[in-house]
C-alpha positions as CSV (number, residue, x, y, z in Angstrom):
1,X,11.2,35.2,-18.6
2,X,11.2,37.7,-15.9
3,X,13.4,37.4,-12.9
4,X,12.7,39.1,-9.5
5,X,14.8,39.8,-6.2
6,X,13.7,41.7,-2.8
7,X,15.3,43.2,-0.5
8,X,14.7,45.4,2.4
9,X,13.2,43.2,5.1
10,X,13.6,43.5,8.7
11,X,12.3,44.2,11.9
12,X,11.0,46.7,13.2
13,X,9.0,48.2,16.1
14,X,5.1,48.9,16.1
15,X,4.6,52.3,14.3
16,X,7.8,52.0,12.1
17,X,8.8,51.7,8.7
18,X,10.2,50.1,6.0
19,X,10.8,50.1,2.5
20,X,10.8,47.3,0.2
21,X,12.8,46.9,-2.9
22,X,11.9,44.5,-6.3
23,X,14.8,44.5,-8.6
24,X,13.2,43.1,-12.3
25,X,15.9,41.6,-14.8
26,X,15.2,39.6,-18.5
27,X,12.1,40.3,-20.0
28,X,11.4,43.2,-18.0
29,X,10.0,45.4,-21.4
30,X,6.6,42.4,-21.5
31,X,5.3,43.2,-17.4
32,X,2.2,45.0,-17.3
33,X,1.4,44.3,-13.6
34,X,3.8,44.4,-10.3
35,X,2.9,43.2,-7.0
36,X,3.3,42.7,-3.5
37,X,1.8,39.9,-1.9
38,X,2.5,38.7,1.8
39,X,1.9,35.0,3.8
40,X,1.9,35.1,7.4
41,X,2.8,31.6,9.4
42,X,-0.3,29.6,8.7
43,X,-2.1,31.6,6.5
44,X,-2.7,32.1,2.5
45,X,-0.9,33.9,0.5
46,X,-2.8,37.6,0.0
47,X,-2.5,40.6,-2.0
48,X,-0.9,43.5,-0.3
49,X,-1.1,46.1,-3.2
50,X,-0.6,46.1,-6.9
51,X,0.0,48.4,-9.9
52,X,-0.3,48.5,-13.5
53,X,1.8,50.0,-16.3
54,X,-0.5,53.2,-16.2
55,X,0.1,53.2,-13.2
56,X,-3.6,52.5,-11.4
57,X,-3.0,51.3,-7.8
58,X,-4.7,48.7,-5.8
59,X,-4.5,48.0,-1.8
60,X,-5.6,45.5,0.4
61,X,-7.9,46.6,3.1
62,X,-5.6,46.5,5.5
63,X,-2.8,48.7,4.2
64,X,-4.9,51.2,2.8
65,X,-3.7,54.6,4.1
66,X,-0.4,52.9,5.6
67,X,1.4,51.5,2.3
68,X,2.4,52.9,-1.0
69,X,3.0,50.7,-3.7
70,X,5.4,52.5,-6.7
71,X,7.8,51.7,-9.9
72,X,10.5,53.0,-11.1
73,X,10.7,51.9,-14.9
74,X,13.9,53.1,-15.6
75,X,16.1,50.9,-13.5
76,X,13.2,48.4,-13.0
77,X,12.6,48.3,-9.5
78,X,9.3,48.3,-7.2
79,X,8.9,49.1,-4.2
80,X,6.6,49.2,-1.3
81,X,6.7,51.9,1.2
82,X,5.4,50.6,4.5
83,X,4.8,53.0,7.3
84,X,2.8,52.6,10.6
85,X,3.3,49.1,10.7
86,X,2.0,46.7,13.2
87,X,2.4,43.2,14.3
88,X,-0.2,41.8,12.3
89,X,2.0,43.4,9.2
90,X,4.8,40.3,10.1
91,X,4.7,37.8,6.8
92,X,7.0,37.1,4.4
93,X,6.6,39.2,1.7
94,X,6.8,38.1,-2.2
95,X,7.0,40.4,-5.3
96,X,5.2,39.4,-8.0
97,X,5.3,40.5,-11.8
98,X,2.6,39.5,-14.4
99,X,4.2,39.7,-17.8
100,X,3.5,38.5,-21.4
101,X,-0.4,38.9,-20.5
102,X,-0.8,35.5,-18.8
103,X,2.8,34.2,-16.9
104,X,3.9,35.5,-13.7
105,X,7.2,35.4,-11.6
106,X,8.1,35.5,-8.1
107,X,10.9,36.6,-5.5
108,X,12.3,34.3,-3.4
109,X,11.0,36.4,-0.4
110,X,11.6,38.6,2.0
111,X,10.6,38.3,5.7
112,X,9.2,41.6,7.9
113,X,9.1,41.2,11.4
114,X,7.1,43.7,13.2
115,X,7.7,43.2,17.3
116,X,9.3,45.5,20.5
Protein backbone atom coordinates (compact mmCIF):
# COMPACT_ATOMS: atom_id res chain seq x y z
CA UNK A 1 0.00 0.00 0.00
CA UNK A 2 1.00 3.46 -0.50
CA UNK A 3 0.55 6.10 2.16
CA UNK A 4 0.35 9.94 1.45
CA UNK A 5 0.66 13.18 3.71
CA UNK A 6 0.36 17.08 2.66
CA UNK A 7 1.49 19.75 3.89
CA UNK A 8 1.83 23.32 2.99
CA UNK A 9 -1.72 24.86 3.12
CA UNK A 10 -2.65 28.23 4.14
CA UNK A 11 -3.87 31.39 3.33
CA UNK A 12 -2.97 33.65 1.34
CA UNK A 13 -3.78 36.91 -0.47
CA UNK A 14 -5.00 37.20 -4.22
CA UNK A 15 -1.80 37.11 -6.38
CA UNK A 16 0.29 34.91 -3.91
CA UNK A 17 1.77 31.79 -3.56
CA UNK A 18 2.16 28.60 -2.18
CA UNK A 19 3.76 25.44 -2.40
CA UNK A 20 2.38 22.15 -1.65
CA UNK A 21 4.14 19.16 -0.37
CA UNK A 22 3.10 15.13 -0.86
CA UNK A 23 5.36 13.01 1.28
CA UNK A 24 4.90 9.03 -0.26
CA UNK A 25 5.89 6.21 2.27
CA UNK A 26 5.32 2.01 1.66
CA UNK A 27 4.99 0.93 -1.60
CA UNK A 28 6.32 3.95 -3.08
CA UNK A 29 8.71 1.81 -5.84
CA UNK A 30 4.76 0.43 -7.65
CA UNK A 31 3.30 4.52 -8.36
CA UNK A 32 3.18 5.42 -11.83
CA UNK A 33 0.93 8.49 -11.50
CA UNK A 34 0.84 11.42 -8.79
CA UNK A 35 -1.83 13.91 -8.43
CA UNK A 36 -3.29 16.86 -7.15
CA UNK A 37 -6.88 17.09 -7.05
CA UNK A 38 -8.93 19.94 -5.12
CA UNK A 39 -12.98 20.20 -3.81
CA UNK A 40 -14.18 23.49 -3.09
CA UNK A 41 -17.40 23.71 -0.47
CA UNK A 42 -20.13 22.30 -2.56
CA UNK A 43 -18.50 21.15 -5.45
CA UNK A 44 -16.89 17.80 -6.88
CA UNK A 45 -13.85 16.79 -6.51
CA UNK A 46 -11.52 17.89 -9.76
CA UNK A 47 -8.29 17.36 -11.16
CA UNK A 48 -5.84 20.10 -10.56
CA UNK A 49 -2.76 18.65 -12.35
CA UNK A 50 -1.10 15.24 -12.68
CA UNK A 51 2.13 13.58 -13.75
CA UNK A 52 3.43 10.36 -14.76
CA UNK A 53 6.71 8.43 -14.00
CA UNK A 54 8.21 9.91 -17.42
CA UNK A 55 7.37 12.62 -16.26
CA UNK A 56 4.39 13.91 -18.88
CA UNK A 57 2.33 16.71 -17.19
CA UNK A 58 -1.33 17.38 -17.22
CA UNK A 59 -3.26 20.69 -15.97
CA UNK A 60 -6.62 21.64 -15.51
CA UNK A 61 -7.79 24.52 -17.41
CA UNK A 62 -7.77 26.69 -14.90
CA UNK A 63 -4.26 26.40 -13.49
CA UNK A 64 -2.64 26.21 -16.69
CA UNK A 65 0.17 28.83 -16.78
CA UNK A 66 -0.26 29.46 -12.87
CA UNK A 67 0.65 25.85 -11.30
CA UNK A 68 3.48 23.52 -11.67
CA UNK A 69 3.01 20.12 -10.71
CA UNK A 70 6.70 18.12 -9.99
CA UNK A 71 8.37 14.91 -8.20
CA UNK A 72 11.10 14.43 -6.56
CA UNK A 73 11.76 10.44 -6.65
CA UNK A 74 14.47 10.36 -4.39
CA UNK A 75 12.91 11.37 -1.19
CA UNK A 76 9.41 10.69 -2.61
CA UNK A 77 7.71 13.80 -2.42
CA UNK A 78 5.30 15.92 -4.91
CA UNK A 79 4.61 19.02 -5.01
CA UNK A 80 2.60 21.64 -6.48
CA UNK A 81 3.81 25.09 -7.00
CA UNK A 82 0.92 27.50 -6.97
CA UNK A 83 1.52 31.07 -7.90
CA UNK A 84 -0.97 33.91 -8.93
CA UNK A 85 -3.62 32.41 -7.01
CA UNK A 86 -7.12 33.69 -6.67
CA UNK A 87 -10.07 33.21 -4.61
CA UNK A 88 -11.67 30.72 -6.72
CA UNK A 89 -8.17 28.63 -6.10
CA UNK A 90 -9.78 28.09 -2.17
CA UNK A 91 -10.56 24.08 -1.87
CA UNK A 92 -9.13 21.58 -0.04
CA UNK A 93 -6.58 20.07 -1.75
CA UNK A 94 -5.90 16.08 -1.96
CA UNK A 95 -2.82 14.22 -3.25
CA UNK A 96 -3.41 11.37 -5.06
CA UNK A 97 -0.98 8.40 -6.11
CA UNK A 98 -2.07 5.71 -8.59
CA UNK A 99 0.08 2.63 -8.00
CA UNK A 100 0.15 -1.16 -8.84
CA UNK A 101 -1.61 -0.06 -12.24
CA UNK A 102 -5.17 0.02 -10.86
CA UNK A 103 -5.32 1.16 -6.80
CA UNK A 104 -4.98 4.53 -5.64
CA UNK A 105 -4.35 6.39 -2.23
CA UNK A 106 -5.18 9.62 -0.87
CA UNK A 107 -4.01 12.39 1.68
CA UNK A 108 -6.00 13.33 4.28
CA UNK A 109 -6.06 16.91 2.88
CA UNK A 110 -4.90 20.11 3.00
CA UNK A 111 -6.98 23.31 3.00
CA UNK A 112 -5.87 26.69 0.77
CA UNK A 113 -7.52 29.70 1.60
CA UNK A 114 -7.13 32.43 -0.83
CA UNK A 115 -8.83 35.92 0.68
CA UNK A 116 -7.49 39.73 1.82
Amino acid sequence: QVQLVESGGGLVQPGGSLRLSCAASGSVFSIDWTGWYRQAPGKERELVAGITNGGNLEYADSVKGRFTISRDNAQNLAYLQMNNLKPEDTAVYYCNARYEFIRTSWGQGTQVTVSL
